[in-house]
C-alpha positions in Angstrom: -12.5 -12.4 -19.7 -13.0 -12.2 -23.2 -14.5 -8.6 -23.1 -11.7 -7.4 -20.9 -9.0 -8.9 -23.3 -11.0 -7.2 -26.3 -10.8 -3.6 -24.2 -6.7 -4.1 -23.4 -6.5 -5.0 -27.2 -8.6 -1.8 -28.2 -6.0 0.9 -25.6 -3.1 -0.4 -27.4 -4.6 0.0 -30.5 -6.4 3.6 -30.1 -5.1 4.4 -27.0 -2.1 6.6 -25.9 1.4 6.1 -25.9 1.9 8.4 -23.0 4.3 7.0 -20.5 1.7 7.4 -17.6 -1.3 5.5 -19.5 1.7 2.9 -20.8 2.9 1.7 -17.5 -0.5 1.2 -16.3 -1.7 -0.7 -19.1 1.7 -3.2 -18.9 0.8 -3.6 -15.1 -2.7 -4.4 -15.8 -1.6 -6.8 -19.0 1.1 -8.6 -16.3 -2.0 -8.9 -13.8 -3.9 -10.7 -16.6 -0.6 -12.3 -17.9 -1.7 -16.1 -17.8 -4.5 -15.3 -20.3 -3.2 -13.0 -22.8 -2.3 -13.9 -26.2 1.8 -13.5 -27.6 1.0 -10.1 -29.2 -0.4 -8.8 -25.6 2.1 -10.0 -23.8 4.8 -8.3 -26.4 3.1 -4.9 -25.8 2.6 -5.5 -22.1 6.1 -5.7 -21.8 6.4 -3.1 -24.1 4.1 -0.6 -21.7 6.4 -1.4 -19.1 9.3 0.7 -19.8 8.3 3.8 -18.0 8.0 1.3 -14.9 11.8 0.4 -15.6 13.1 3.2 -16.8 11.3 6.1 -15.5 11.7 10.1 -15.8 8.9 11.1 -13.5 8.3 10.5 -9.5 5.1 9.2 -11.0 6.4 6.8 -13.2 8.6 5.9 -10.6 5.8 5.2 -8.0 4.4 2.4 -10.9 7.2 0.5 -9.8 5.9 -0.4 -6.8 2.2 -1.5 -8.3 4.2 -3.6 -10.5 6.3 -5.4 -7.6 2.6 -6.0 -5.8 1.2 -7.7 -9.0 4.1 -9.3 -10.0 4.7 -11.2 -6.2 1.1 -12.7 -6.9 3.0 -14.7 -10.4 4.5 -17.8 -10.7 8.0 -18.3 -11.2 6.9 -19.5 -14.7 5.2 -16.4 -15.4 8.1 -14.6 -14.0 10.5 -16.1 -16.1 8.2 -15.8 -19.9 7.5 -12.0 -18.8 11.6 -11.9 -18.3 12.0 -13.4 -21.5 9.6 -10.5 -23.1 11.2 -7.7 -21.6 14.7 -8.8 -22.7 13.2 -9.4 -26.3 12.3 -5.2 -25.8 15.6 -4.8 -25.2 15.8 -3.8 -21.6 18.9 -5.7 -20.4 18.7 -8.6 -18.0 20.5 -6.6 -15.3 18.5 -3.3 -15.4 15.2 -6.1 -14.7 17.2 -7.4 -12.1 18.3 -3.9 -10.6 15.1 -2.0 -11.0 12.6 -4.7 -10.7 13.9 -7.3 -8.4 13.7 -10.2 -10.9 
C-alpha cells in the first residue's frame, strides 16, 4: 500500500492537470479513500471536478466509475469525502444533483 500511495502522491505532483487524467486519479484516490493522508484526500477531491462538473461525454461517463466505487464506501467515508468536496467549493446541492450523495 505504501508504494501505491507514494505513486498517487508522485501523479499529483508531476503528473497532469488535464481533466481526463484528473477525474481518474480522484476516482482512484476515493477507491483508496480509508488510507490516504489529509493532503490526498484534498486533491482527490480536487481531481474530482471534471466528474461533477463535466464539459466532455467522456468526462461525463467518469461519473458513472465514480457512482460504482463510491457504493462500495461507508456512510462515514461518504460523509468526510462530502465534507472535502464542499471545502473545493462545489456546493452541497450540485454533489447531491450530480452525484447522488
Amino acid at each position: 500500500m505504501e508504494q501505491v500511495l507514494q505513486s498517487l502522491e508522485l501523479s499529483v505532483v508531476t503528473g497532469p492537470n488535464e481533466s481526463y487524467v484528473m477525474a481518474e486519479r480522484g476516482i482512484f484516490g476515493v477507491s483508496l479513500w480509508e488510507d490516504l493522508s489529509r493532503d490526498l484526500k484534498s486533491r482527490a477531491a480536487l481531481d474530482l471536478g471534471p466528474v461533477i462538473h463535466p464539459r466532455t461525454p467522456a468526462e461525463g461517463a467518469e461519473r458513472e466509475k465514480f457512482r460504482t466505487v463510491l457504493a462500495t464506501k461507508s456512510e462515514s467515508v461518504r460523509s468526510e469525502l462530502r465534507k472535502a468536496l464542499v471545502a473545493t467549493g462545489i456546493s452541497p446541492n450540485a454533489i447531491e444533483q450530480r452525484l447522488g450523495f
